[in-house]
C-alpha positions in Angstrom: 125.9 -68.2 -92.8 125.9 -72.1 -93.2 128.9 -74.5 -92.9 130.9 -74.5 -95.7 131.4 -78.4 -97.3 135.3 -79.1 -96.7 136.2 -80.4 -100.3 140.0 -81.0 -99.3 138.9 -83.6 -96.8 137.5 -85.7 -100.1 139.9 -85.1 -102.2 143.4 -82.6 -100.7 144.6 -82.1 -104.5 141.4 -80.6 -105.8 142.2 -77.4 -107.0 138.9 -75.8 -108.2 134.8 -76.6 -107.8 132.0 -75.0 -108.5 130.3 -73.1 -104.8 127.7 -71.0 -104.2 127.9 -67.6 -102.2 126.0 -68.3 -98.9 127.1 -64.6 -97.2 128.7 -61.7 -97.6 130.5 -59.4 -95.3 132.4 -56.1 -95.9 135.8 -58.2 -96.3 134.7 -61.5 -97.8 132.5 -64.3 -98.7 131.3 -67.4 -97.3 130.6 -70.4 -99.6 128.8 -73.8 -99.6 131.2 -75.7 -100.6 135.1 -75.1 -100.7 138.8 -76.2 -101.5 140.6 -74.2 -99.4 142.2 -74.7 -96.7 141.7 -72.3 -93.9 144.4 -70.8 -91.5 145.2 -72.5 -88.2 147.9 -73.9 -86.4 150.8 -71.8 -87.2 149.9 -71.8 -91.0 148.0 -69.2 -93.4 145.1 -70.2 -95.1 145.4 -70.7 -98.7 144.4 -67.9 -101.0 143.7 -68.1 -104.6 140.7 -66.7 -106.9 137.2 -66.7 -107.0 135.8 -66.8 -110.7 132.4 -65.2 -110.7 129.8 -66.4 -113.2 130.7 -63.2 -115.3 134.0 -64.5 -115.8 135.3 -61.4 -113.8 137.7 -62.6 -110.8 138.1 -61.8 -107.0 141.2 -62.5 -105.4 141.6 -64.8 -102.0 144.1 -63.3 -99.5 143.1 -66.0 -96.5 140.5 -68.3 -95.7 139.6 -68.3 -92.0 137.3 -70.7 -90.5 133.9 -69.4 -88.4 134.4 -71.8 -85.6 130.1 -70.7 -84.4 128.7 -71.0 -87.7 131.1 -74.0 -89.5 131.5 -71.6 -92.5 135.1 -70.7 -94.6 135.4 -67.1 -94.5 137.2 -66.0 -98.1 138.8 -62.7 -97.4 139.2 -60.6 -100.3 142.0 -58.2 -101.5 
């Protein structure tokens, strides 16, 4: 996994961009680049959907960062 670009810290009212998968687990994705927010201090991490080149969708439950690798982990539903 690779450190996920924090979008939000550019621009906090983006609301969609266009990432690239960097991993996969059994729960969720990782991403290069991302708007979310991820869970910390006392509050969730944003959830939303993931919009696959397909056009088919994934739902976000939580974002959670990877402190060792600097990556957002999406977790899916």
């Amino acid at each position: 996994m690779t450190t996920t670009v924090k979008l939000y810290n550019e621009d906090p009212y983006l609301k969609e961009c266009t990432s690239t998968v960097t991993g996969i687990v059994d729960h969720g994705v990782t991403l290069d680049r991302s708007v979310f927010y991820c869970q910390g201090g006392g509050q969730p991490g944003d959830t939303g959907v993931l919009v696959l080149p397909n056009g088919s969708t994934k739902k976000i439950v939580n974002t959670i960062s990877q402190r060792e690798t600097g990556a957002h982990l999406h977790v899916l539903d």
